[in-house]
C-alpha positions as CSV (number, residue, x, y, z in Angstrom):
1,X,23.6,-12.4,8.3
2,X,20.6,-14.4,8.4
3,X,17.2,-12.1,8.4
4,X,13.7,-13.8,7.4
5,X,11.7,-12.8,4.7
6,X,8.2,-12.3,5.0
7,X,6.2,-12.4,2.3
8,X,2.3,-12.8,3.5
9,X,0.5,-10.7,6.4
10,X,1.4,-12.2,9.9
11,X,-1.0,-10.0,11.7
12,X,-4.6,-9.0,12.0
13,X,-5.0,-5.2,11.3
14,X,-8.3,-3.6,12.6
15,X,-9.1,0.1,10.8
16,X,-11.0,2.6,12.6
17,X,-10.1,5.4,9.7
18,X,-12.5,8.3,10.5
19,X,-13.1,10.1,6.7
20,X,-14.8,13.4,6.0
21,X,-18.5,13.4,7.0
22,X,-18.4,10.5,9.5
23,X,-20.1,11.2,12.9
24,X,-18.6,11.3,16.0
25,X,-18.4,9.4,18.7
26,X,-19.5,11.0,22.3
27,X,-16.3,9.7,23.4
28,X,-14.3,12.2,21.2
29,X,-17.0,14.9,21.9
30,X,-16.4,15.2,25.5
31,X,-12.9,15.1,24.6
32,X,-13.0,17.8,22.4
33,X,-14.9,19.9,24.8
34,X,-13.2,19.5,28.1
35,X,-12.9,22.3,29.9
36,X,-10.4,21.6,32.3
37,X,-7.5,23.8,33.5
38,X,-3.9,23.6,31.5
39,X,-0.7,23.8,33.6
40,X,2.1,25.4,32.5
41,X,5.4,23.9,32.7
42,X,9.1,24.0,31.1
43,X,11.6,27.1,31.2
44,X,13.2,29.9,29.6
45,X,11.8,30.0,25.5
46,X,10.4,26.4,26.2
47,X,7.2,25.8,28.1
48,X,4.2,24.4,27.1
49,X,0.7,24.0,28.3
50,X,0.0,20.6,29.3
51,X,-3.3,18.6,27.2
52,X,-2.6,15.7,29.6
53,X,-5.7,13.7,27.8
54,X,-4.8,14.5,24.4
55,X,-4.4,10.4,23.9
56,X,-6.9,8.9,25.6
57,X,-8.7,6.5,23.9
58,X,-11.7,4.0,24.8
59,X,-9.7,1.3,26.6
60,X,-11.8,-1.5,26.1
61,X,-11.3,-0.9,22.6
62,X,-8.0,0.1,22.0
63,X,-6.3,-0.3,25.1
64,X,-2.6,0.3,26.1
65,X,-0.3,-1.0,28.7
66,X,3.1,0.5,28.2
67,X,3.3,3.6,26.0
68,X,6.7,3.2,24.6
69,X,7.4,5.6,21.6
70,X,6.5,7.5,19.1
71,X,7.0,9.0,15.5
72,X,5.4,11.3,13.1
73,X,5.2,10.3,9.2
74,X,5.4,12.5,6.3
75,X,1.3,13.0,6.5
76,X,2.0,14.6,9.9
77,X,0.5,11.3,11.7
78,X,1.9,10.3,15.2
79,X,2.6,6.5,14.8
80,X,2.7,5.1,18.8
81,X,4.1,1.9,19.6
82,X,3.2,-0.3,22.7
83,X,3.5,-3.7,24.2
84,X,-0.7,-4.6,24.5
85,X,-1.2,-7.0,21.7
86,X,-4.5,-6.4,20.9
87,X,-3.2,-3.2,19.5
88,X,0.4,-3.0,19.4
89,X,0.7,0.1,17.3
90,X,-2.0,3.2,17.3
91,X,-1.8,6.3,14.7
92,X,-3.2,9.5,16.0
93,X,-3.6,12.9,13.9
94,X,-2.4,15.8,16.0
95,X,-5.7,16.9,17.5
96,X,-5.9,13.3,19.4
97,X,-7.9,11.5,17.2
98,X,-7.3,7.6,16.3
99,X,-6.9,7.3,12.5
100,X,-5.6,3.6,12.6
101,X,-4.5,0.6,15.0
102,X,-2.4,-2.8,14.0
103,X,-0.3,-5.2,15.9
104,X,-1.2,-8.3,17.7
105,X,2.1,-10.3,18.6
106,X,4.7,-7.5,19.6
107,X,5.0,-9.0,23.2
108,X,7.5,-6.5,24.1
109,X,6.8,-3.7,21.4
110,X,9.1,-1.1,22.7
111,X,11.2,0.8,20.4
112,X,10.3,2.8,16.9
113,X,12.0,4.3,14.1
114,X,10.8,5.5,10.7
115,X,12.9,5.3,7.8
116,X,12.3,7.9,4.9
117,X,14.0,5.9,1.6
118,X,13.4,8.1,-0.6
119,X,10.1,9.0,-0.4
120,X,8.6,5.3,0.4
121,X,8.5,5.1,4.6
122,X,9.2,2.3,6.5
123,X,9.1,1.3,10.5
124,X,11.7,-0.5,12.4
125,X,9.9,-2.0,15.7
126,X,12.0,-3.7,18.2
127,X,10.5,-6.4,20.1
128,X,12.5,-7.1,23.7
129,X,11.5,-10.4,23.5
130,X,13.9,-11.0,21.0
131,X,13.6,-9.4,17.5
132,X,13.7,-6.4,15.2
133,X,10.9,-6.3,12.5
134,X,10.6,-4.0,9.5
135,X,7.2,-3.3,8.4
136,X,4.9,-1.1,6.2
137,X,3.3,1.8,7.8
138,X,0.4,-0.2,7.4
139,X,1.9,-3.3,9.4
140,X,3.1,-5.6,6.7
141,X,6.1,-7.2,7.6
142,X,9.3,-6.9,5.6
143,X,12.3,-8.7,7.8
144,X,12.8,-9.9,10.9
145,X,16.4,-9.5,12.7
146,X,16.3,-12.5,15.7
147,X,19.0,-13.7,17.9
148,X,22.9,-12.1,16.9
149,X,24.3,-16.0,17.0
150,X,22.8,-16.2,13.7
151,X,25.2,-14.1,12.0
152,X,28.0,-14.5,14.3
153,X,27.6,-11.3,16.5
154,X,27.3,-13.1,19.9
155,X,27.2,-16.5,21.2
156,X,23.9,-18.3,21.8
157,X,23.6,-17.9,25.5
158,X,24.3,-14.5,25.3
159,X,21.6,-12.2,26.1
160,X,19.6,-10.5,23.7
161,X,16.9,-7.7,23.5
162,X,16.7,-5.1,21.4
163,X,15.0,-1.6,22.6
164,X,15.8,0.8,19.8
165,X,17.2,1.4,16.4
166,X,18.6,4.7,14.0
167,X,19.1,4.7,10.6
168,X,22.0,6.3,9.2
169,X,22.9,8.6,6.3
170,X,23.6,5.7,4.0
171,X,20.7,3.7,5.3
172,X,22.9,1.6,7.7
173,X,21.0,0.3,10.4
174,X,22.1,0.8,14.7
175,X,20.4,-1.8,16.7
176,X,20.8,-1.2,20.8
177,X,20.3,-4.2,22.3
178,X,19.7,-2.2,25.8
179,X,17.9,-4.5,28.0
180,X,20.6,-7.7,26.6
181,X,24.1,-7.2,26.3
182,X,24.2,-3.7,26.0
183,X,26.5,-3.1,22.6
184,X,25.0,-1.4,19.7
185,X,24.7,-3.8,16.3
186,X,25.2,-1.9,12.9
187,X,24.6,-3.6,9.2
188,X,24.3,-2.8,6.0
189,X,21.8,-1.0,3.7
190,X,21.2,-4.7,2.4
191,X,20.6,-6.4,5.8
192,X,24.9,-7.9,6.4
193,X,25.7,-7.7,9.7
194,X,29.0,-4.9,10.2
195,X,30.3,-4.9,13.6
196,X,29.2,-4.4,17.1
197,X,29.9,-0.9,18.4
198,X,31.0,-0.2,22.3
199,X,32.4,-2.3,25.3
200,X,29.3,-3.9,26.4
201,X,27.8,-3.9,29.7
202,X,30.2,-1.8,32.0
203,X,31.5,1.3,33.7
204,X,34.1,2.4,31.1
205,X,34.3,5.1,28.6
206,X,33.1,3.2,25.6
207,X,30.7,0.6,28.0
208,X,27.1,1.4,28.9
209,X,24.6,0.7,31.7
210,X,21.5,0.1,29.8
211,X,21.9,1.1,26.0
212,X,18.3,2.0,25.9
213,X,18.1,3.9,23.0
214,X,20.4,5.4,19.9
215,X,19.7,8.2,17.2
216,X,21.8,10.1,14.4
217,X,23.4,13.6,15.6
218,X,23.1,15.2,12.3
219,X,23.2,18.9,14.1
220,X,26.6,19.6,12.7
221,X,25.5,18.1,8.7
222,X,29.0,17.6,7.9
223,X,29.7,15.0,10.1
224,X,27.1,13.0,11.5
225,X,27.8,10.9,14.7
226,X,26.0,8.6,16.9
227,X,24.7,9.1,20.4
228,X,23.7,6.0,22.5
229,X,22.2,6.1,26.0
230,X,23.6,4.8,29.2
231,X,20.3,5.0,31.2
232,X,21.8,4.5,34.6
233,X,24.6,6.4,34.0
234,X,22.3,9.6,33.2
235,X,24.2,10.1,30.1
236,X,24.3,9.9,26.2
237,X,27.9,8.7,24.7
238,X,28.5,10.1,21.5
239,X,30.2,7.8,18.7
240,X,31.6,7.8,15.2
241,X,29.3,6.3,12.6
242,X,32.2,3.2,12.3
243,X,31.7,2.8,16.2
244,X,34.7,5.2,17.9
245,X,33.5,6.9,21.3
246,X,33.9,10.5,21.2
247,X,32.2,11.5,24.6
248,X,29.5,11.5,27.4
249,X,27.1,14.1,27.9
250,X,25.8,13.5,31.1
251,X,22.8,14.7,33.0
252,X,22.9,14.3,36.9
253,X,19.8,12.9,38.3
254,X,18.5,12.3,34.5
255,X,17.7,8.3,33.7
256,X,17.7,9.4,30.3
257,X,15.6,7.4,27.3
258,X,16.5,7.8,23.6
259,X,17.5,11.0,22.4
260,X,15.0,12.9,19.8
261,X,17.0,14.8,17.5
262,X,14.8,17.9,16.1
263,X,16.7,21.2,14.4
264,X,19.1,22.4,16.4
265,X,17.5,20.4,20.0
266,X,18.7,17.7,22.2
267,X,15.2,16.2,23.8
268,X,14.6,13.4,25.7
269,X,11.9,11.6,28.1
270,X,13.6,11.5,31.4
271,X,12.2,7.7,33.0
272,X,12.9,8.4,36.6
273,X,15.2,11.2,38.5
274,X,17.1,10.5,41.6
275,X,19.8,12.7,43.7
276,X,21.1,9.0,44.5
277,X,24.0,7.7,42.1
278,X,23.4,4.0,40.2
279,X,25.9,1.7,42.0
280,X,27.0,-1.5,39.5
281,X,26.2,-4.4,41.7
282,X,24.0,-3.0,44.7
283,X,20.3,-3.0,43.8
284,X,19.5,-1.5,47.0
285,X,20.5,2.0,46.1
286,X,19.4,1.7,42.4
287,X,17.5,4.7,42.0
288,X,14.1,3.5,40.8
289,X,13.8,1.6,44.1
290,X,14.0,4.9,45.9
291,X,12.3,7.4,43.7
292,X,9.4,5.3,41.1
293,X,7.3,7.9,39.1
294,X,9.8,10.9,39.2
295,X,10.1,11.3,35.3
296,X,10.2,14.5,33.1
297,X,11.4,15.8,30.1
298,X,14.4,17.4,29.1
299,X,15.8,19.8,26.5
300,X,19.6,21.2,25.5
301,X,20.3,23.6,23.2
302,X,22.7,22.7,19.8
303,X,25.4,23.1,22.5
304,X,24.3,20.1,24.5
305,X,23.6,22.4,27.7
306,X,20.2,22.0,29.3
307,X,17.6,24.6,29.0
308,X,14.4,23.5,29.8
309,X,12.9,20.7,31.8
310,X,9.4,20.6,31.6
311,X,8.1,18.5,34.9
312,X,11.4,18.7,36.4
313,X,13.8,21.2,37.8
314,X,15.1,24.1,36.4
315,X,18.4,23.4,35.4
316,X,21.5,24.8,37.1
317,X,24.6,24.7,36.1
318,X,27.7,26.2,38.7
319,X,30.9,27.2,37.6
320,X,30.0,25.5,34.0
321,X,28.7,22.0,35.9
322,X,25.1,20.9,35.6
323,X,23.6,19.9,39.0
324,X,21.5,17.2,39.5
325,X,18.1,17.1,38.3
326,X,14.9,16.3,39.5
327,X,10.9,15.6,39.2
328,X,9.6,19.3,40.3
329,X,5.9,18.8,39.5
330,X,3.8,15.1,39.9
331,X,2.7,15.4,35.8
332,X,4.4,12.0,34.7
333,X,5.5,9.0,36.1
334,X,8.3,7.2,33.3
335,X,8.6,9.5,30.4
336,X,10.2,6.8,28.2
337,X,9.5,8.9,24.6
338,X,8.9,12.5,23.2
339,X,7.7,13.3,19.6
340,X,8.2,17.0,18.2
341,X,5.8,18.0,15.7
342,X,6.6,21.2,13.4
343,X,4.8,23.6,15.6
344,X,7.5,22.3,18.4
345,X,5.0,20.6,20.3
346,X,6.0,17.4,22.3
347,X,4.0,14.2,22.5
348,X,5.1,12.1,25.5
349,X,4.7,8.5,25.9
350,X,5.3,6.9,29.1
351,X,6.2,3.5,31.1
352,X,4.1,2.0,33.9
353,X,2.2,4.8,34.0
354,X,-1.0,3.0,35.1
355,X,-1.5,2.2,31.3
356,X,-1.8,6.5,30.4
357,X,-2.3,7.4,26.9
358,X,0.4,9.9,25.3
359,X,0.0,13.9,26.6
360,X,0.6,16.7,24.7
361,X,2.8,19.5,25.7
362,X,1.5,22.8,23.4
363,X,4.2,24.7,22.8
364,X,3.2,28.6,24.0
């Protein structure tokens, strides 16, 4: 496998690190002091009171166009990734506040993943324009993963863009190339290219319609498995670590992002909900041309079975089947992300969302 080295700064990093004593701004002031009315949304033992300007930032400043993901770092800071170059990454302490912002190139800055190595954190950005970057939490790139030709994964015409990554147990990095050619790329600890896991763009078992994201199950700690989305098939397929399917959990009416692993929970940002089934091959009754700005979020239980859907529907499930799922209340319009902090609150990023900052959903 062929990955670039890089051993000088390739970006321009702008620090807005607010220490003890500083003043601030009015901006943050009327923030801090807004006294507008909380909704409550969610179900059962999980709702949450919405902070729906938690994020917001000055956008001339530190704008955003697409809020893609989020993750939190050993310090407790929520590290946001996004495709507006003259800030492709902003860090945020949990009361809202910007600590830090970097990133001027990442085009298509989309997915995120932290790696913990024993004790030294790393961040894995994928770039759907057509690479995977490891970097510093302060932005200093490490490698650069480009086209899979390179290393003999796919040939050069095929189509590549990467939206996500997971890190395994041993350190073995998954690469779903969702918005390309839809299999999920694993390599080694030391950067070799392994194998390419699933069937590729498809409607079979082991095949996926949009592989938009991918995350370690390690719920059950003896035997860690993958699951990888297939967005338009509102489902996540499970997988051996070696690339095996296992099974689909599927979500009527759910077009499912990555899923966010935390304890015992299942959650993911729902990007739009439809009562109408994806079609392969007829565009007129794909879903997001009938129902734009219908997201939520969604939660299941250690068993996998839905029990909260903040935004959306109560789930429903008759004679043991979940029924479809839908928007319920106007809050979000493409919740592509959700970040769980250790007080189980949720940060949601979104996608053409009229360039929105992340919200906060306060766990009560």
């Amino acid at each position: 496998m062929k990955i670039e080295k890089i051993h000088r700064r390739q970006f321009v990093k702008s620090s807005v690190i607010l220490g003890a004593g500083t003043s601030v701004s009015p901006f943050f002031i009327g923030k801090m002091l807004s006294g507008e009315q909380k909704e409550i949304i969610g179900h059962g033992d999980f709702r949450y009171r919405v902070h729906k300007h938690w994020g917001d930032l000055a956008p001339t400043k530190t704008p955003v166009k697409n809020c893609h993901e989020m993750v939190m770092d050993s310090q407790g800071r929520l590290i946001m990734v996004g495709d507006e170059t003259k800030n492709n990454v902003l860090i945020y302490d949990k009361s809202g506040r910007l600590l830090d912002y970097w990133g001027i190139r990442y085009t298509g800055g989309h997915g995120l993943s932290l790696w913990d190595a024993g004790g030294e954190e790393f961040l894995f950005i994928c770039d759907t324009s057509g690479s995977v970057i490891k970097t510093t939490l302060e932005g200093r790139e490490l490698q650069i993963i480009g086209h899979p030709s390179t290393y003999g994964a796919y040939a050069e015409d095929d189509p590549w863009s990467p939206t996500e990554t997971a890190i395994g147990p041993n350190g073995d990095l998954y690469v779903a190339d969702g918005y390309g050619s839809c299999y999920v790329l694993q390599f080694s600890n030391e950067g070799e290219f392994i194998r390419k896991i699933g069937g590729g763009r498809g409607d079979e078992q082991d095949q996926f319609q949009t592989a938009h994201g991918v995350c370690i199950d390690t719920r059950d700690a003896g035997n860690p498995t993958l699951l990888i989305t297939s967005r338009a098939h509102n489902c996540f397929k499970r997988f051996t670590l070696d690339g095996m399917y296992l099974e689909s959990l599927c979500f009527p009416g759910a077009f499912v992002c990555r899923p966010v692993i935390d304890d015992k929970n299942l959650y993911a940002g729902v990007c739009w909900s439809s009562a109408t089934k994806f079609i392969t091959g007829k565009s007129d009754t794909h879903p997001y041309n009938n129902n734009p700005n219908s997201g939520f979020v969604m939660i299941c239980d250690q068993n996998n079975r839905v029990v909260s859907n903040p935004g959306g529907t109560e789930p429903k499930y008759v004679d043991g089947q979940l029924q479809t799922m839908l928007q319920d209340q106007p809050i979000f319009h493409h919740c592509h992300d959700v970040c769980i902090d250790e007080d189980k609150n949720i940060y949601v990023c979104q996608w053409n969302a009229e360039k929105s900052y992340p919200i906060k959903l306060e766990r009560i």
